[in-house]
C-alpha positions as CSV (number, residue, x, y, z in Angstrom):
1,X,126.5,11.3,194.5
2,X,125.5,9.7,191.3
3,X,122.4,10.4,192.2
4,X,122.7,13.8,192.5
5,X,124.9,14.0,189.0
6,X,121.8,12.2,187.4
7,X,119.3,15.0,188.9
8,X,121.5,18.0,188.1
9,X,121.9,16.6,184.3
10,X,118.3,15.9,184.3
11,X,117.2,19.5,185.1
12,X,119.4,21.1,182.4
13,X,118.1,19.2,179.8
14,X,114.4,20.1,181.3
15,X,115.5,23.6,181.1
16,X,116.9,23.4,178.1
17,X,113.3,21.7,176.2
18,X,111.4,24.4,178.3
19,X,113.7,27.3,176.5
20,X,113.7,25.4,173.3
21,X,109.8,25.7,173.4
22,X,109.8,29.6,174.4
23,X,112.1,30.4,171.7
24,X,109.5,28.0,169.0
25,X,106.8,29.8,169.8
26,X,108.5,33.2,169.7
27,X,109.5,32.3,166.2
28,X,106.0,31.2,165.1
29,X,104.9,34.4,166.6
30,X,106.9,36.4,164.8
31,X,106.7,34.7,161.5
32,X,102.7,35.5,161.7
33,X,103.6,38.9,162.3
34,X,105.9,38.8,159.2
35,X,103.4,37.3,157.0
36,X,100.6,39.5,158.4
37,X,102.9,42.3,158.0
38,X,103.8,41.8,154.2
39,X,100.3,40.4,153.1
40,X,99.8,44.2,154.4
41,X,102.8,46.2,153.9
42,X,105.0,44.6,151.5
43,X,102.4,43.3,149.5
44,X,100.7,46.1,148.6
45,X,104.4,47.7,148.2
46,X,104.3,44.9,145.4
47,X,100.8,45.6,143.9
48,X,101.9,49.1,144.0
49,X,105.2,48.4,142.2
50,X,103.6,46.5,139.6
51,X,101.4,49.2,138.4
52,X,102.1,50.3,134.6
53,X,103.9,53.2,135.3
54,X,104.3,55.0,132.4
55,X,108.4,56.4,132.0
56,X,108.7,58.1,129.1
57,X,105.8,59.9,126.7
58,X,105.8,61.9,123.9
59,X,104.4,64.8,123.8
60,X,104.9,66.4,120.2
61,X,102.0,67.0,118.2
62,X,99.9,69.4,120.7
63,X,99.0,72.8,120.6
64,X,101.0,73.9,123.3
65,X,104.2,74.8,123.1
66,X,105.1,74.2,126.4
67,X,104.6,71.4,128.3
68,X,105.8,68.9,131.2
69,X,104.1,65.7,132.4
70,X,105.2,64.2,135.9
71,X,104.3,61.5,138.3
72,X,102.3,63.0,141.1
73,X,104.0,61.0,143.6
74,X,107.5,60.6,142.8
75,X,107.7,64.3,140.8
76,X,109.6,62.1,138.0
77,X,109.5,63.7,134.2
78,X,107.5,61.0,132.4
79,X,107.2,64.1,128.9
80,X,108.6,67.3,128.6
81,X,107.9,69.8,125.6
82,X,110.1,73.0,126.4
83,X,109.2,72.4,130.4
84,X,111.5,74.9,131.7
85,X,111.5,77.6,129.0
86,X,110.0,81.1,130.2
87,X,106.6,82.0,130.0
88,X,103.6,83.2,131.1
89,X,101.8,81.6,133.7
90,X,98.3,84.1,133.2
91,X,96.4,82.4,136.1
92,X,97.6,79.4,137.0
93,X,99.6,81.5,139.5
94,X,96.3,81.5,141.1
95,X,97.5,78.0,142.4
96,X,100.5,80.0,144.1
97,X,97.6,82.5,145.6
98,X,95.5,79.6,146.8
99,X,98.1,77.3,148.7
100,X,100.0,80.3,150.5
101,X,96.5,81.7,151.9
102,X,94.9,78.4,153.1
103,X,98.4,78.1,154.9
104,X,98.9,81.9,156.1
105,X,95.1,81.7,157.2
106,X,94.4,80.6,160.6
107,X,90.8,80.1,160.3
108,X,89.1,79.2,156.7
109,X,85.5,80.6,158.2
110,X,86.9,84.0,158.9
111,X,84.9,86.8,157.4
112,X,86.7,89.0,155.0
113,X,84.6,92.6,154.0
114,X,85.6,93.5,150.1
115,X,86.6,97.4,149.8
116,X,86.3,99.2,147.0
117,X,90.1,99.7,146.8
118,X,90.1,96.0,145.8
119,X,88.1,96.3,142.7
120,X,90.7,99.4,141.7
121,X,92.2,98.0,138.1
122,X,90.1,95.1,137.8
123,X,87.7,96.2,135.1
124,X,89.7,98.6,133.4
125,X,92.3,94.9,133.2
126,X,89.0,93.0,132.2
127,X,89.7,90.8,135.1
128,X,87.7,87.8,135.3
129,X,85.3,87.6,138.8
130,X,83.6,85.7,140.5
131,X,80.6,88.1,141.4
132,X,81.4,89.5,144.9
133,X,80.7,92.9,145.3
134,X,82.7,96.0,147.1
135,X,80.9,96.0,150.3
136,X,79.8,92.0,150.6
137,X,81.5,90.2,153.6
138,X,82.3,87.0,152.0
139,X,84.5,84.0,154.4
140,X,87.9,83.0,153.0
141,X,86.5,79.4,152.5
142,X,84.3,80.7,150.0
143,X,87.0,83.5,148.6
144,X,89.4,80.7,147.9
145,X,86.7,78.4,145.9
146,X,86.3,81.8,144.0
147,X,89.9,81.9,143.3
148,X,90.2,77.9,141.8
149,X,87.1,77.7,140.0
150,X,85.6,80.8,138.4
151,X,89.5,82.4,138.6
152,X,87.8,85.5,140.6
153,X,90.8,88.5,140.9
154,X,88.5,90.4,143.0
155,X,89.0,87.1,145.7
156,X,92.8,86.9,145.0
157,X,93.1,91.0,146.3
158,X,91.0,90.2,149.5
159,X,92.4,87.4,150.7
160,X,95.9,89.3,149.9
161,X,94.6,92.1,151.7
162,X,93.5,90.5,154.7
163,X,96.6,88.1,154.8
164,X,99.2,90.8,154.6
165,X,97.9,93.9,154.5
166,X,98.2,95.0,150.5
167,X,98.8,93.0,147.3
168,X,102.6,93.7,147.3
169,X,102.6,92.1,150.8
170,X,101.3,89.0,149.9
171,X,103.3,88.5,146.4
172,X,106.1,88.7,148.9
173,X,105.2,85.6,150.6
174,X,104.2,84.4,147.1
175,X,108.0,84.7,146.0
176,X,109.7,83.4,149.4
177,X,107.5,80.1,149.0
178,X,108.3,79.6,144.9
179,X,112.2,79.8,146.2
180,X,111.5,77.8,148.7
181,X,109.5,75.1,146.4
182,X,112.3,75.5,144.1
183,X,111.1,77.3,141.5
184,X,114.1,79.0,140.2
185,X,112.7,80.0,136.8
186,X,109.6,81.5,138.4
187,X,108.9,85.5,139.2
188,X,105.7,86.9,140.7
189,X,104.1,90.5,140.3
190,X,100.9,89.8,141.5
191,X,98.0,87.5,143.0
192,X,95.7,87.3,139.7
193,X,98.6,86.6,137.1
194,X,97.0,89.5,135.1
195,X,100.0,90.0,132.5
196,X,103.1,91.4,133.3
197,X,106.5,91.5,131.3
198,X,108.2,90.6,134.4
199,X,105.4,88.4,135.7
200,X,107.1,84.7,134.6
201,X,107.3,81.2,135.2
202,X,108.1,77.7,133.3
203,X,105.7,74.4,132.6
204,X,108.1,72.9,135.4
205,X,107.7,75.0,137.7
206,X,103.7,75.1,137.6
207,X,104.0,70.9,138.0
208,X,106.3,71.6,141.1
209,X,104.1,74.0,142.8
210,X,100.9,71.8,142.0
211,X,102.5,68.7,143.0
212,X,103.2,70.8,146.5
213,X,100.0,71.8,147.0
214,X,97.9,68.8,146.1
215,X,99.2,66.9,149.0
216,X,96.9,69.6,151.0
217,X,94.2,68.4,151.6
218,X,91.8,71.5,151.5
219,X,93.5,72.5,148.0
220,X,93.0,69.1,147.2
221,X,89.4,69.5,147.5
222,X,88.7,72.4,145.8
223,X,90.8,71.3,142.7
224,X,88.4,68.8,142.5
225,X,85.2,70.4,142.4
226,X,83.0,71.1,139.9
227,X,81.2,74.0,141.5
228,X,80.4,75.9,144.9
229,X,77.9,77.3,146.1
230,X,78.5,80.4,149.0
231,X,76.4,80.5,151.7
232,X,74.2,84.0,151.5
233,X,75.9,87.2,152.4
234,X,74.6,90.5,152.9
235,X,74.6,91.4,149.2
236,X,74.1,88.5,147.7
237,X,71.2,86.6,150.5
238,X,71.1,83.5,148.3
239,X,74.3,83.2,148.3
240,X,76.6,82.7,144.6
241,X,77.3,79.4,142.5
242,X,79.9,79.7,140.6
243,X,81.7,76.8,138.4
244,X,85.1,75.4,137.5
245,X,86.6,77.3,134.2
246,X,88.1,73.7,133.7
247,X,85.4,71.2,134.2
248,X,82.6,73.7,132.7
249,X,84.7,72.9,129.2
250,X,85.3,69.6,129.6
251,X,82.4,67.7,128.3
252,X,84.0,64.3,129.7
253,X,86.6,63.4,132.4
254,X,86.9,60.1,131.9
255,X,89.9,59.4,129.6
256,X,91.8,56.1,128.3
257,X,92.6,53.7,131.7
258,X,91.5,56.4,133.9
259,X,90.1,60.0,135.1
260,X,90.9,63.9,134.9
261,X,90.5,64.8,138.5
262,X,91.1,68.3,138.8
263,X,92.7,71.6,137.5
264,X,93.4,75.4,136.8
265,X,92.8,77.3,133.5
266,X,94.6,80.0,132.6
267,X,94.0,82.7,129.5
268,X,95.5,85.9,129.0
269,X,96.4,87.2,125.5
270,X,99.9,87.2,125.6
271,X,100.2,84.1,127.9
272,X,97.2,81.9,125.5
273,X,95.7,79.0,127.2
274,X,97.1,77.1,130.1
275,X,96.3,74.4,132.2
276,X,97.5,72.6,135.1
277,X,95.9,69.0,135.5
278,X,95.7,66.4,137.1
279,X,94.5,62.6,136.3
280,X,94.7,59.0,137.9
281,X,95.7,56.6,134.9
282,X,96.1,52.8,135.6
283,X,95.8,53.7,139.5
284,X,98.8,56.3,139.4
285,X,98.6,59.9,139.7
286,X,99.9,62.1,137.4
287,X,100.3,66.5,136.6
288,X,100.4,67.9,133.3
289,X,101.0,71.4,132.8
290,X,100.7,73.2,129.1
291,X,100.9,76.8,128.2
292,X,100.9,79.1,125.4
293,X,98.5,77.4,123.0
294,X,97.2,80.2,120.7
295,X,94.3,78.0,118.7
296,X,90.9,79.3,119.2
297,X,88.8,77.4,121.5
298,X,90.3,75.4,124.4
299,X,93.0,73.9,123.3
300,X,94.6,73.4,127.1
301,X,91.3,71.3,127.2
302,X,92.2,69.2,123.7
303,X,95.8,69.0,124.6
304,X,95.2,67.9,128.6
305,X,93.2,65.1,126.8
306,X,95.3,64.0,124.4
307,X,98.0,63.6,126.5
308,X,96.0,61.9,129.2
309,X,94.8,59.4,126.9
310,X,97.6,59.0,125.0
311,X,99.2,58.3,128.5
312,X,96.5,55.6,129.2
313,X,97.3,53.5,125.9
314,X,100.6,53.7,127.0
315,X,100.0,52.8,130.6
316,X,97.4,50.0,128.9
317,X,100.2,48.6,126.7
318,X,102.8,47.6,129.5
319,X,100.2,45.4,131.6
């Protein structure tokens, strides 16, 4: 009987080691998983937190006089200079035209034909183009890089025209996605942001709708670029290069801590020069939108770099 007590007792406590061992090595296994996992998660969480954001700026002393700087990722106001006052967005609402066609389209290679009823306005207006003829069957790929870069209005009315149906149609679709970004200070008329009274928007605004549309990649990519060059087409058999109204006028991209990365220019007399940027300073992202700068030259070049660098002294001074 004793016997038997001794046995019993004897394998419990065998059982017992045996489970004590399973539940050590579980433990060891997961603490390598948790130190794998935050050598790769939470430590770059903490090489990411420990960048020198930049909070606050100032942005007084520019020739715009409107103007809003974010954080690309978090949309947080780091500056703002009259951000969501009214004004004229002249063709940075080309952004607007951009992002709603690459997402209406189904296909970016379709073929689009340009009618003559698209040019209707655009030279009397002295409409800046890209170089597309009525007549030339051009694919939206190519129409879009026309839009971004050389600010073509001739490619704004096809692709509106072949989205839905008639300029008017597509400004519809223009408005539902500003009130559905948010953009409660913003008002479109048209796909070129050739001037009209009621044709409106704010510095805040522009940084919301870029900050949307940058996190497309195909947008993305054309913001970025320097210049395209089309395919040929049937009027044009070499096909067209055109370049970016931004980067053509910026003589360097490089700034203080970092790099201009992108844009859209805009110019119309009563809107003066705007420009909605973007940069990576100190390994953060961040938008910057000015408007209204009536100086001769390009001062939404001078004031984009100005900012931008005086962001990377800033950025610079809290490491």
């Amino acid at each position: 009987m004793e016997k038997r007590r001794y046995r019993k007792k004897n394998r419990r406590k065998q059982n017992l080691k045996k489970l004590l061992m399973v539940l050590v090595i579980v433990f060891v296994f997961f603490g390598l998983e948790l130190i794998v996992g935050w050598r790769s998660g939470v430590g770059a969480w903490m090489q990411e937190f420990q960048k020198p954001v930049v909070r606050q700026l100032d942005l007084s002393g520019i020739s715009s006089p409107y103007a809003i700087l974010i954080q690309a990722g978090s949309g947080k106001t780091v500056g703002d200079l009259n951000g969501e006052e009214q004004m004229y967005p002249a063709s940075l609402t080309k952004m607007m035209t951009a992002i709603v066609a690459i997402e209406e389209l189904k296909d970016l290679d379709q073929e689009i034909t340009l009618t003559q009823e698209m040019f209707a306005g655009l030279y009397e207006q002295d409409a800046t183009q890209a170089g597309f003829q009525p007549g030339e069957t051009v694919r939206a790929i190519d129409l879009l890089y026309g839009v971004m870069l050389p600010s073509g209005a001739e490619c704004c009315i096809a692709l509106s025209y072949a989205i839905a149906g008639s300029e008017q149609g597509f400004v519809d679709l223009m408005n539902k996605k500003a009130e559905k970004l948010g953009m409660d200070g913003t008002h479109f008329c048209d796909s070129t942001g050739l001037h009209n009274p009621d044709h409106y928007s704010t510095a805040k605004d522009m940084a919301v709708l870029l900050q949307y549309a940058l996190k497309n990649d195909t947008f993305r990519e054309i913001a970025e670029s320097p210049w395209h060059s089309t395919p040929g087409t049937n009027l044009h058999p070499d096909g067209i290069t055109y370049y970016s109204t931004m980067f053509k006028n910026l003589s360097e991209t490089s700034v203080t801590g970092g790099k201009i990365l992108g844009g859209k220019t805009g110019f119309t007399n009563a809107a003066g020069s705007c420009l909605a940027s973007f940069a990576e300073i100190e390994g953060v992202e961040y938008i910057l939108v000015t408007a209204g700068a009536m100086d001769g030259g390009t001062p939404n070049i001078t004031d984009a770099v100005t900012v931008y660098n005086r962001l990377g002294e800033a950025a610079q001074a809290l490491k």
